[in-house]
C-alpha positions as YAML, in Angstrom:
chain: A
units: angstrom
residues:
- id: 1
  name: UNK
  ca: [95.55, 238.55, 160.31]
- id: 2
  name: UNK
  ca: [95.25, 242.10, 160.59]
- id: 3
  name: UNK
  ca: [98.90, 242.68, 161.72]
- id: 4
  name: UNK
  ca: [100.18, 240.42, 159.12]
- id: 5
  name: UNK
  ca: [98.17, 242.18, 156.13]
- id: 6
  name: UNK
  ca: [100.12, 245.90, 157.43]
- id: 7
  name: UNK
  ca: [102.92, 243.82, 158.04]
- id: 8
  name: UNK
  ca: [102.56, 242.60, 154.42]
- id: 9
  name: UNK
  ca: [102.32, 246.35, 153.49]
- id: 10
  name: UNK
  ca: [105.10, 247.92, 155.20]
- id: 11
  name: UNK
  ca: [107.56, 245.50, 153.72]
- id: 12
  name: UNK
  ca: [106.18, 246.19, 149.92]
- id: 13
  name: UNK
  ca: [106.28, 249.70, 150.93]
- id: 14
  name: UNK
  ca: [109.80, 249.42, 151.67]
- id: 15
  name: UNK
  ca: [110.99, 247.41, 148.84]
- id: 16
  name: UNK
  ca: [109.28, 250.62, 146.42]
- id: 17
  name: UNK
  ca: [111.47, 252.83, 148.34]
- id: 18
  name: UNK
  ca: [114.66, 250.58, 148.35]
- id: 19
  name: UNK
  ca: [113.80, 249.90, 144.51]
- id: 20
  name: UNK
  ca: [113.44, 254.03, 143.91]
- id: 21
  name: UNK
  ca: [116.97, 254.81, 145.66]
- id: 22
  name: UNK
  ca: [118.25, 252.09, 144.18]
- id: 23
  name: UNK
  ca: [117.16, 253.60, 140.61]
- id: 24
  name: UNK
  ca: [117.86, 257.23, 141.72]
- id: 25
  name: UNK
  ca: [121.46, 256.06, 142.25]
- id: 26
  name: UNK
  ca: [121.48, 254.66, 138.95]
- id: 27
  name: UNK
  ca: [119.86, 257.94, 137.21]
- id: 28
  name: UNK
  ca: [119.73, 261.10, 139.14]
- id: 29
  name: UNK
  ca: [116.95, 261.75, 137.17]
- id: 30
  name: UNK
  ca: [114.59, 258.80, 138.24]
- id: 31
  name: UNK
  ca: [112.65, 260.79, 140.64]
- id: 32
  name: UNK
  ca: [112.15, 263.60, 138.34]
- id: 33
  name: UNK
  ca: [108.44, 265.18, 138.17]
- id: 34
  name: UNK
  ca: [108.44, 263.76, 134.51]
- id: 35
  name: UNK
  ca: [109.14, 260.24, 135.31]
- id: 36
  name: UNK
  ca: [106.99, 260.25, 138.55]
- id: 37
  name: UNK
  ca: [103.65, 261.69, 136.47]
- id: 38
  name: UNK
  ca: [104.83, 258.75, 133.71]
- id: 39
  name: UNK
  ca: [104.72, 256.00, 136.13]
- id: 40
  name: UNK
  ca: [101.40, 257.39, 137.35]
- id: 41
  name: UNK
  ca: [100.16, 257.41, 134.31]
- id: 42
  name: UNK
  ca: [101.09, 253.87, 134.09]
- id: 43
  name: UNK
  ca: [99.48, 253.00, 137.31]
- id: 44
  name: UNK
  ca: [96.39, 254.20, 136.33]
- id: 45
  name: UNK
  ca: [94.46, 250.88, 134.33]
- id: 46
  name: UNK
  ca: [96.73, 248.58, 136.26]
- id: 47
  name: UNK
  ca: [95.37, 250.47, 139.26]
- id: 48
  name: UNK
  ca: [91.57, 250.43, 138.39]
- id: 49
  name: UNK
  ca: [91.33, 246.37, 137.67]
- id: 50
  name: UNK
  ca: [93.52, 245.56, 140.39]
- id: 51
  name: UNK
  ca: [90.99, 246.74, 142.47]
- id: 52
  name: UNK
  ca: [88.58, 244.95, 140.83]
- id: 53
  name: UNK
  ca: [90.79, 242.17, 141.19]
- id: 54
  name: UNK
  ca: [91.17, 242.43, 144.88]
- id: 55
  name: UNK
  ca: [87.26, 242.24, 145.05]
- id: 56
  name: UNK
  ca: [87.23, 238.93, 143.82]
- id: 57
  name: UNK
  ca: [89.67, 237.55, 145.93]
- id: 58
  name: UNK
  ca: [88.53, 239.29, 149.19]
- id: 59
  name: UNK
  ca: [84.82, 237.20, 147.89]
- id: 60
  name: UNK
  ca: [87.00, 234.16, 147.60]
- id: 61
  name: UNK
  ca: [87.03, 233.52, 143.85]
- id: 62
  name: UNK
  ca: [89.14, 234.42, 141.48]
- id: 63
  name: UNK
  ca: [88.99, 236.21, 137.69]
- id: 64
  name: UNK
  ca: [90.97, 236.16, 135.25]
- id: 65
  name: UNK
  ca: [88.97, 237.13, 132.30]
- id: 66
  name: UNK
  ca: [89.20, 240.72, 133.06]
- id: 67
  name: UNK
  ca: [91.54, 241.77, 130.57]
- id: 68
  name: UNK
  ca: [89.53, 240.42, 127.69]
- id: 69
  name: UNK
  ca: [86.30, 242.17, 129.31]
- id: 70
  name: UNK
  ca: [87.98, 245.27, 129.33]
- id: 71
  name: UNK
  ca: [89.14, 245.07, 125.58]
- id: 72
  name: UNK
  ca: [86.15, 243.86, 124.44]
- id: 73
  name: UNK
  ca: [84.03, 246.45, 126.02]
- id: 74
  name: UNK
  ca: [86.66, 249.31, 124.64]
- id: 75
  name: UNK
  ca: [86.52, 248.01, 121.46]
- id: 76
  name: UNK
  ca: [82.97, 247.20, 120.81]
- id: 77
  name: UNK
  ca: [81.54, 251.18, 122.38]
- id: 78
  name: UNK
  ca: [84.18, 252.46, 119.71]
- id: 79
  name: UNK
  ca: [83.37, 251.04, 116.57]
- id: 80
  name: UNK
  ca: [79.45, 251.31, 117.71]
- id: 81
  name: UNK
  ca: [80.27, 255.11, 118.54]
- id: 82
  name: UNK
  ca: [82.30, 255.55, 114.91]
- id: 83
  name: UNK
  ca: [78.92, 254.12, 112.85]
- id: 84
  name: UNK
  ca: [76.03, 255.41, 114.99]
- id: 85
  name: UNK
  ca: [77.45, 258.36, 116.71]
- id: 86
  name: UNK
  ca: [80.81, 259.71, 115.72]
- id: 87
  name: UNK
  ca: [80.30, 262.97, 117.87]
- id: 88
  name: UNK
  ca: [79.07, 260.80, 121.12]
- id: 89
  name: UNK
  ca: [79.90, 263.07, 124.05]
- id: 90
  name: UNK
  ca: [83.37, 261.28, 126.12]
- id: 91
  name: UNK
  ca: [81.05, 260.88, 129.38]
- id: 92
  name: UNK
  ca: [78.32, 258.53, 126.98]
- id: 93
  name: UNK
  ca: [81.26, 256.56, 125.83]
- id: 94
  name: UNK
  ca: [82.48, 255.98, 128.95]
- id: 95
  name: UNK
  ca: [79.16, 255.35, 130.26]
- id: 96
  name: UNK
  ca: [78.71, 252.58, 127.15]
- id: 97
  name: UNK
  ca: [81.80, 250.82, 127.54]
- id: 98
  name: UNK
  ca: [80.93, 250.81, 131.77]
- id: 99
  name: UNK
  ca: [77.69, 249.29, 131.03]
- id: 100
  name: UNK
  ca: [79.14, 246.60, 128.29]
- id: 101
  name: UNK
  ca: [82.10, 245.82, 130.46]
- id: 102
  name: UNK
  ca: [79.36, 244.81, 133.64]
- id: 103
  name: UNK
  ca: [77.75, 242.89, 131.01]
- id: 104
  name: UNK
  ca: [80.12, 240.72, 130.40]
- id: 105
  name: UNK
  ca: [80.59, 240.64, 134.08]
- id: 106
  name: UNK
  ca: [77.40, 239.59, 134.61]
- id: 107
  name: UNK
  ca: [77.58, 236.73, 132.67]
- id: 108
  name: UNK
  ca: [80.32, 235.49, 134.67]
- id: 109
  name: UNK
  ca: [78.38, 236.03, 137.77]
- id: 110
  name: UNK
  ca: [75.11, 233.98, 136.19]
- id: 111
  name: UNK
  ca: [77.86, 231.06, 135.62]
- id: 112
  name: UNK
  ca: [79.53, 231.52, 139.03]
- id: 113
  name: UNK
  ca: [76.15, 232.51, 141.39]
- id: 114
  name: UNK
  ca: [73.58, 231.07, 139.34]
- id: 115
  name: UNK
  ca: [75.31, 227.63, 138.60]
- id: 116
  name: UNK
  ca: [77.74, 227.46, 141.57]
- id: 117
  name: UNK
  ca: [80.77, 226.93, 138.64]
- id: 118
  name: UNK
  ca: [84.36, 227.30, 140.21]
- id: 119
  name: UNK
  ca: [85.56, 230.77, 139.37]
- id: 120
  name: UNK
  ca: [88.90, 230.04, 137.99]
- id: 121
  name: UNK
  ca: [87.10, 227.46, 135.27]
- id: 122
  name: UNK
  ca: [84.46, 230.02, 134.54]
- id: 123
  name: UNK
  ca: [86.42, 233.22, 134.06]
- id: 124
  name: UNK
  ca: [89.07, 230.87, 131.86]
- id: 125
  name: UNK
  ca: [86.42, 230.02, 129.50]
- id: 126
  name: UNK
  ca: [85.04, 233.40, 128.91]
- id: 127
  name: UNK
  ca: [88.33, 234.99, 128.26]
- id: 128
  name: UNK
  ca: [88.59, 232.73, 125.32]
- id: 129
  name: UNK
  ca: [84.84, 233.40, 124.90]
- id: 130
  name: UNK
  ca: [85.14, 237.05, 124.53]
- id: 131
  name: UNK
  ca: [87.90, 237.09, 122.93]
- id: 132
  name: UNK
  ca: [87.24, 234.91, 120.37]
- id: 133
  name: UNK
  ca: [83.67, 236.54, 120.04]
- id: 134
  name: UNK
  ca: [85.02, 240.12, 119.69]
- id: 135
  name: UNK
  ca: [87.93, 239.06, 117.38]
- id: 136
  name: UNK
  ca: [85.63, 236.69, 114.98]
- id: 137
  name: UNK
  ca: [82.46, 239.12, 114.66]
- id: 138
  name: UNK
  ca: [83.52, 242.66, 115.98]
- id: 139
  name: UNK
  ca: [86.54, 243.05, 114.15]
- id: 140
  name: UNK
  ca: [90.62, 242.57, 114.80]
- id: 141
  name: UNK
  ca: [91.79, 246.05, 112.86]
- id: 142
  name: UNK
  ca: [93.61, 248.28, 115.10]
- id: 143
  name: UNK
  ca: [91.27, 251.65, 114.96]
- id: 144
  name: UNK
  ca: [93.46, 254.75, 115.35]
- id: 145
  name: UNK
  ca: [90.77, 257.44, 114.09]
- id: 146
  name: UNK
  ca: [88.78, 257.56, 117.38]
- id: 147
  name: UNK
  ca: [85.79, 259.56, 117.79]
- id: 148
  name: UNK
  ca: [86.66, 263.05, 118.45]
- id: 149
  name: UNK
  ca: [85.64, 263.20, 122.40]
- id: 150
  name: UNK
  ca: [87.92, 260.01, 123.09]
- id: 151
  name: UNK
  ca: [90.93, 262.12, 121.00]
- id: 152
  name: UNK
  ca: [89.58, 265.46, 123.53]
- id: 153
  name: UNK
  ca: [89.34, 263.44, 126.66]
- id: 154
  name: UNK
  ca: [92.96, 261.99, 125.80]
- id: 155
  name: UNK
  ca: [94.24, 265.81, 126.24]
- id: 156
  name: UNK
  ca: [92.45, 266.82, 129.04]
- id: 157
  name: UNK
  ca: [94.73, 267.17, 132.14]
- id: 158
  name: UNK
  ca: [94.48, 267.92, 136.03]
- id: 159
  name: UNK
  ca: [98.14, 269.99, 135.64]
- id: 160
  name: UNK
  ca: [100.93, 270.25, 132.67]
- id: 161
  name: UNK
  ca: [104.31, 272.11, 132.89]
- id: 162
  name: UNK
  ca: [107.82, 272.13, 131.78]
- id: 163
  name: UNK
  ca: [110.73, 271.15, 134.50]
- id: 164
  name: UNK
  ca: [113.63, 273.19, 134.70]
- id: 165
  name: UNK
  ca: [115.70, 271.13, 132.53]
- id: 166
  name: UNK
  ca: [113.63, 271.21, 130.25]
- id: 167
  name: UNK
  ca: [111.20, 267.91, 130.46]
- id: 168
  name: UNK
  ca: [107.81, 268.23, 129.64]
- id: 169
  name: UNK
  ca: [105.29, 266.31, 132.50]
- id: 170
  name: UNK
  ca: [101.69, 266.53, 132.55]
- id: 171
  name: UNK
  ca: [98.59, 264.75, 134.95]
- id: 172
  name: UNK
  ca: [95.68, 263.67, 133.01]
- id: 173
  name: UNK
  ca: [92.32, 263.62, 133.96]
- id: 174
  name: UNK
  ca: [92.23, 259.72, 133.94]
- id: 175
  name: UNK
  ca: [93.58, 260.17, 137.31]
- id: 176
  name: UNK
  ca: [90.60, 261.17, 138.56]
- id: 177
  name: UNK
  ca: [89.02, 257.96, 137.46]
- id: 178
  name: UNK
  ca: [91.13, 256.13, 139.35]
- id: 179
  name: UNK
  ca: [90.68, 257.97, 142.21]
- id: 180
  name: UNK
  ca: [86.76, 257.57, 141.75]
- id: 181
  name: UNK
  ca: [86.98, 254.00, 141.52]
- id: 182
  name: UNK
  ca: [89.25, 253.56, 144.36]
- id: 183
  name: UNK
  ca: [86.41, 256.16, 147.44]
- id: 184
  name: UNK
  ca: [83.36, 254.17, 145.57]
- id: 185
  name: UNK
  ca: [85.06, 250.68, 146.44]
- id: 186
  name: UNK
  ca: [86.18, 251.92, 150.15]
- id: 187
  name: UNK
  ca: [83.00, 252.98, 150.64]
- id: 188
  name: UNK
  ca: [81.02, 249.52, 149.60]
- id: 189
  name: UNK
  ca: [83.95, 247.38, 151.43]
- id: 190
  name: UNK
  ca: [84.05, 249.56, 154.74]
- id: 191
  name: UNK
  ca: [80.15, 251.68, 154.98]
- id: 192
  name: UNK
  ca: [77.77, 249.30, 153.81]
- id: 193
  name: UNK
  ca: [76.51, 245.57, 154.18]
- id: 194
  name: UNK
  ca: [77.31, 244.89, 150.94]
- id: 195
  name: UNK
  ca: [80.82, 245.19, 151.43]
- id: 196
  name: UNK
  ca: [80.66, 242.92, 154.80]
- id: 197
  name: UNK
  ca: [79.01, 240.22, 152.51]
- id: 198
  name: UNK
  ca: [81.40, 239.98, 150.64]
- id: 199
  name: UNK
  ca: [84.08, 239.74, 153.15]
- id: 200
  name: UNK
  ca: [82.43, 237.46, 154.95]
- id: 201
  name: UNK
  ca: [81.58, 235.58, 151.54]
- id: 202
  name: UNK
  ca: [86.13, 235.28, 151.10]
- id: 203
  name: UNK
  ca: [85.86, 233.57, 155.19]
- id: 204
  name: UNK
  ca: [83.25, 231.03, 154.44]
- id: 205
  name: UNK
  ca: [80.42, 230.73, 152.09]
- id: 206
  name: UNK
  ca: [78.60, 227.95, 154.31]
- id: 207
  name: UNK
  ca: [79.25, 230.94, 157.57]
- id: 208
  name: UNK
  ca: [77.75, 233.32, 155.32]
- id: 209
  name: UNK
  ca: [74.50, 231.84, 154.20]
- id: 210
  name: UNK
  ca: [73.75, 230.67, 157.72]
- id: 211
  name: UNK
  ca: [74.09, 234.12, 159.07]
- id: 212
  name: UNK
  ca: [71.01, 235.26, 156.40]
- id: 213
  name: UNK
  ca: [73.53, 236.13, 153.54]
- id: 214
  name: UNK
  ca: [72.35, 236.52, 150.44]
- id: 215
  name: UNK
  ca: [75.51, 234.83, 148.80]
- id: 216
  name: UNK
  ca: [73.62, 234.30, 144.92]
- id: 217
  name: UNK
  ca: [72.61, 238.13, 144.99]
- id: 218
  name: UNK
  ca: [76.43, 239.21, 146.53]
- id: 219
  name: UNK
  ca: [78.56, 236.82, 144.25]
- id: 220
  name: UNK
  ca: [76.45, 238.33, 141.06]
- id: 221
  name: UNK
  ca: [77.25, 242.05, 142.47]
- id: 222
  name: UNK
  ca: [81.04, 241.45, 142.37]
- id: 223
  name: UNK
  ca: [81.26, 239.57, 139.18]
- id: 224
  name: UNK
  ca: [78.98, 242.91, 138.09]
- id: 225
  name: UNK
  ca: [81.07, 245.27, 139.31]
- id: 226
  name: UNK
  ca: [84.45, 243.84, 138.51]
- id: 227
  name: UNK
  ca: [83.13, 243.96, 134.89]
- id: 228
  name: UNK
  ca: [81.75, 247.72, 135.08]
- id: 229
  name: UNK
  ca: [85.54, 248.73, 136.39]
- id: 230
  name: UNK
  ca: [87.24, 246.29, 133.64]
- id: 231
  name: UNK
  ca: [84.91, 248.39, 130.69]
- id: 232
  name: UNK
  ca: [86.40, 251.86, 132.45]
- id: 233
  name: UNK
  ca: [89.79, 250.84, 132.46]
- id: 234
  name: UNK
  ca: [89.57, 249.42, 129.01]
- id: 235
  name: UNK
  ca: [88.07, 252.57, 127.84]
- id: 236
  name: UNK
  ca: [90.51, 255.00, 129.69]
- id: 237
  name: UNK
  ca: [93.33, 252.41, 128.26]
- id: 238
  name: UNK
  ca: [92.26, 253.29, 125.05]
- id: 239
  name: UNK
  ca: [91.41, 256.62, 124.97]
- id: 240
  name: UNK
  ca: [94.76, 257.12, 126.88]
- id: 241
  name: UNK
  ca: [96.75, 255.49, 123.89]
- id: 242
  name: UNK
  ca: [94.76, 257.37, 121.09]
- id: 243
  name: UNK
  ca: [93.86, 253.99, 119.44]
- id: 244
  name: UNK
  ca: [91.12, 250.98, 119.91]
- id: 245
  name: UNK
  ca: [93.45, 247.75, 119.62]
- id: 246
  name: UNK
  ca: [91.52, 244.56, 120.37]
- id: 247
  name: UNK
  ca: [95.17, 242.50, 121.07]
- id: 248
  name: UNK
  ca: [95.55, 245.41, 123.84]
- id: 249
  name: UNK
  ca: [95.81, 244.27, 127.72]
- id: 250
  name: UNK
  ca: [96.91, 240.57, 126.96]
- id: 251
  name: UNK
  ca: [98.92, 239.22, 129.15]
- id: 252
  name: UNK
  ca: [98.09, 241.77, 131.71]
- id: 253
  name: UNK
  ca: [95.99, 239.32, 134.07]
- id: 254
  name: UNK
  ca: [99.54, 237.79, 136.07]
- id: 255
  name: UNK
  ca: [100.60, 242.15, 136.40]
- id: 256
  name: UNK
  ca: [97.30, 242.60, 138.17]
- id: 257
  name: UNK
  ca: [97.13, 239.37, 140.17]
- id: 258
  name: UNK
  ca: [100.60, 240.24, 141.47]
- id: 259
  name: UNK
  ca: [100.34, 243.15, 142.12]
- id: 260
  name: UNK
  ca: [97.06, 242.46, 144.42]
- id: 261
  name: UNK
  ca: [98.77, 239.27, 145.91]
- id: 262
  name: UNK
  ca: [101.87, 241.15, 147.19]
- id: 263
  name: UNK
  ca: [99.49, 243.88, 148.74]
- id: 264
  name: UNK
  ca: [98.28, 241.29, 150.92]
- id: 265
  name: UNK
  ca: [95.08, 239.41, 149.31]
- id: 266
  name: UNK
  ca: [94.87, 235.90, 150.15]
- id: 267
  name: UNK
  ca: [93.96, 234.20, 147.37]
- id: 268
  name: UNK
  ca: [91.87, 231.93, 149.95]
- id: 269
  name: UNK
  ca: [89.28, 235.00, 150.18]
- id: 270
  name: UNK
  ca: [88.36, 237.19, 153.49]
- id: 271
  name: UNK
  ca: [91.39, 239.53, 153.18]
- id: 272
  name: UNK
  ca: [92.42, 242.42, 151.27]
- id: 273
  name: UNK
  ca: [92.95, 246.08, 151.23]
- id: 274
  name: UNK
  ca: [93.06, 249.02, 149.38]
- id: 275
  name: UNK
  ca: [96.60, 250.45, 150.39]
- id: 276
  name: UNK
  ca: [97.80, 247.15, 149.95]
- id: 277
  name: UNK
  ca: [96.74, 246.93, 146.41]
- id: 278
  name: UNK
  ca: [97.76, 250.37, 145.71]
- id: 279
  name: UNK
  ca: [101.24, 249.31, 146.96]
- id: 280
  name: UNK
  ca: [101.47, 246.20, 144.89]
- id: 281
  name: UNK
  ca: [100.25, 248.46, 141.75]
- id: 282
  name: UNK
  ca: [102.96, 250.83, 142.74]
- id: 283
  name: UNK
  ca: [105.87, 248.52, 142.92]
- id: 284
  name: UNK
  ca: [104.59, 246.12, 139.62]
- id: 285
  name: UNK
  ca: [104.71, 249.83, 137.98]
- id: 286
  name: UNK
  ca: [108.05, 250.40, 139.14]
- id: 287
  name: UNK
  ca: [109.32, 247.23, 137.93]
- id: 288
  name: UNK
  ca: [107.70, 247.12, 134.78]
- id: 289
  name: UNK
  ca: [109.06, 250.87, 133.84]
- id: 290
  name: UNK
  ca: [112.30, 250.63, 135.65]
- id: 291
  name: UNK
  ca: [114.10, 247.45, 135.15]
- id: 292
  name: UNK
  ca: [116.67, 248.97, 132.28]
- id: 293
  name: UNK
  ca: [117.18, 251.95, 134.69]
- id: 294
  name: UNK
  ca: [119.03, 249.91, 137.38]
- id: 295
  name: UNK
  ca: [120.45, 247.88, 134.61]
- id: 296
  name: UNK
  ca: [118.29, 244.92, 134.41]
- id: 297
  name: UNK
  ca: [117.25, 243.82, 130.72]
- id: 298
  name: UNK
  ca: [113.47, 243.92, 130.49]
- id: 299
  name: UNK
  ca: [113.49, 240.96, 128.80]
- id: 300
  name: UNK
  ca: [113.44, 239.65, 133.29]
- id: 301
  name: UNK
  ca: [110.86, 241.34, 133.35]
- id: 302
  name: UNK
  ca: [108.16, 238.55, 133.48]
- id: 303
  name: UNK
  ca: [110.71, 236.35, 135.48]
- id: 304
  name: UNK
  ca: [110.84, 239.60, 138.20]
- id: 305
  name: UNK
  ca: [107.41, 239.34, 138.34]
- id: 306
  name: UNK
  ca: [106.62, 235.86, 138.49]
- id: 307
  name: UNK
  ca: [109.72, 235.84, 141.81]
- id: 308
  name: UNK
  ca: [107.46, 239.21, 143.24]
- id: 309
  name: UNK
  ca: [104.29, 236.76, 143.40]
- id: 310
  name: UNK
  ca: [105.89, 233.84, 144.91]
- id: 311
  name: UNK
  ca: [107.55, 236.06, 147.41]
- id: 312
  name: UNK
  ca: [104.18, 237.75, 147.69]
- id: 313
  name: UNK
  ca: [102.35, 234.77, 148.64]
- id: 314
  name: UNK
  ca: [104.58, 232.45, 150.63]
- id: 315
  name: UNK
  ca: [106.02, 234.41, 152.71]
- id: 316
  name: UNK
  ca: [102.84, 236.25, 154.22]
- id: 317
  name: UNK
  ca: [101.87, 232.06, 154.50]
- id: 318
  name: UNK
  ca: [104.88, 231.65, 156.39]
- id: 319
  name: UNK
  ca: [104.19, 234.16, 158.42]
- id: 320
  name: UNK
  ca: [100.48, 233.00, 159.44]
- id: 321
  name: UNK
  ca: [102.01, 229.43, 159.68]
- id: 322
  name: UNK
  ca: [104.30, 231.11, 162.43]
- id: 323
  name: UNK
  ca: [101.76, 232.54, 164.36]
- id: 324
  name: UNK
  ca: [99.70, 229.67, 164.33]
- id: 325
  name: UNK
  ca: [102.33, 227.71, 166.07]
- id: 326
  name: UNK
  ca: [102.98, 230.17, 168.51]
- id: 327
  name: UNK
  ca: [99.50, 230.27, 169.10]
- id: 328
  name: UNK
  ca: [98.97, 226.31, 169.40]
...
C-alpha cells in the first residue's frame, strides 16, 4: 500500500506539472512570481482543512461539516470581538475562533465516540445544525468593518515586491499558519502514539481496541482537532478577505475531499499522507484558478473536479485490485 500511495503521488505530481506547461504555453506569464504567490495564497484555507480532512479519513470516518464549523467559528469570534472587544489583539482572535471551531468539533466527536453514530450521518446533520444556528441567532449580514487587528493581520506579509514588468506579488503571513498546521500534524501522525491510534483506528476499529486502544478518547481527539484547524482556517479566510461573510466556504467540502482523495486517502481509513494532500491541494488550486487560462470556461469547473475525484479514487482501487491478484 505504501508503493501505491507514492505511486498515487507521483502521478498527481505529474499531472500539476503537465497542467502548469500546459498553461505556461497558453500564457507566458502563468508561472510568473505574481500568479505563483496568488495560487499560494489560494492554497492556503484549502490547505489547512484538507489536512484536517485527511485526519478523518486516515481514522476511517469521514466529515463533511467542516466548512460550516469554520464559518461559524469566524463569524461568531468577530461579531463577539466588534461588541466586547473591538481592539482584541489578532493572536486572541485567532485563539477564540481556534477554541470555538474545536467546539463545534467536539460535539461531533460526543455524537461519533460517545454514541458510536456513523460519521457521514453525524457531520451531515451538524452542517445544517450550525448553519442554521449561526444564520437564525448570530446573524446573516456580511460584516466588512472588522476589528482593527484582523484589518492589520490582513497586511502583514513574509515578503512583497514589484516584478520587472511591473506586477505587484506579495507572501502573507497566513502562510505561516499553514505551515504550522501542517509540522504540528506530522508530528502527532509520525512521533507520537496518538498519531498510531489513529492510523490504526482507519485499519480496524475491532484491531484497535483489542490491542489496548483507547478508540472513544482517539475518535473525540480528531473530531477535536479537525474542528480547532476548521476555526483557523475560517478565521485566516476571513481576515484574508477583509470581511466576516457567514455564506463564505459553501460548497467548499467536495474541493477539500478531492483534493485529499487524489493525494492518496482511502476513504476506507488507514492511509494518508501529508505530501499527498499537499499535492491534491496543489492541483484542485490549479484547476480552480486556471481553467480560463488554458481556455476552459470555469463554468467545468465543478464537472473537472467531480472527473479529478473519480479518477482519484478508482484508479488507485484498480491498482490495489491488481496487486491483489498478482498476489493471490
Amino acid at each position: 500500500m505504501t508503493a501505491l500511495l507514492a505511486r498515487n503521488e507521483t502521478l498527481v505530481a505529474a499531472v500539476i506539472v503537465l497542467f502548469c506547461i500546459v498553461a505556461a504555453l497558453s500564457d507566458p506569464n502563468f508561472l510568473s512570481v505574481t500568479t505563483l504567490s496568488d495560487l499560494l495564497r489560494a492554497s492556503i484555507v484549502l490547505g489547512i482543512l484538507a489536512i484536517g480532512a485527511m485526519l478523518v479519513l486516515i481514522s476511517g470516518g469521514i466529515d463533511v461539516s467542516f466548512t460550516a464549523v469554520a464559518v461559524s467559528a469566524m463569524y461568531i469570534t468577530t461579531k463577539a470581538a466588534l461588541i466586547f472587544w473591538p481592539g482584541m489583539p489578532w493572536p486572541m482572535i485567532f485563539a477564540l475562533s481556534i477554541l470555538i471551531g474545536a467546539g463545534l468539533g467536539a460535539i461531533n466527536g460526543v455524537f461519533i465516540a460517545g454514541f458510536g453514530l456513523p460519521t457521514l450521518i453525524v457531520t451531515l446533520g451538524t452542517l445544517s445544525v450550525f448553519r442554521g444556528f449561526l444564520l437564525t441567532f448570530v446573524g446573516s449580514d456580511r460584516i466588512s468593518a472588522l476589528p482593527p487587528d484582523m484589518r492589520e493581520f490582513s497586511r502583514m506579509v513574509i515578503a512583497r515586491g514589484t516584478t520587472p514588468g511591473g506586477d505587484f506579488y506579495n507572501l502573507p503571513w497566513s502562510l505561516a499558519a499553514l505551515a504550522g498546521v501542517i509540522a504540528l500534524t506530522a508530528f502527532i501522525l509520525h512521533k507520537t502514539m496518538l498519531g498510531r491510534s489513529i492510523f490504526a483506528l482507519g485499519g480496524s476499529v475491532e484491531s484497535a481496541r483489542r490491542i489496548g486502544i483507547d478508540v472513544r478518547r482517539t475518535q473525540f481527539f480528531v473530531y477535536v482537532y479537525v474542528g480547532a484547524l476548521a476555526g483557523l482556517a475560517g478565521i485566516l479566510h476571513g481576515s484574508m478577505g477583509r470581511m466576516a461573510d457567514p455564506f463564505s466556504l459553501v460548497g467548499l467540502e467536495l474541493s477539500v475531499i478531492a483534493a485529499v482523495v487524489l493525494g492518496g486517502a482511502r476513504l476506507v481509513g488507514g492511509y494518508g499522507t501529508i505530501t499527498g494532500t499537499l499535492l491534491g491541494v496543489a492541483l484542485i488550486v490549479l484547476v480552480q484558478n486556471s481553467l480560463v487560462v488554458v481556455g476552459i470556461p470555469s463554468t467545468w469547473q465543478s464537472v473537472t473536479i467531480g472527473a479529478l475525484i473519480l479518477l482519484g479514487t478508482g484508479l488507485p482501487a484498480w491498482q490495489a485490485k491488481r496487486a491483489a491478484a498478482r498476489a493471490g
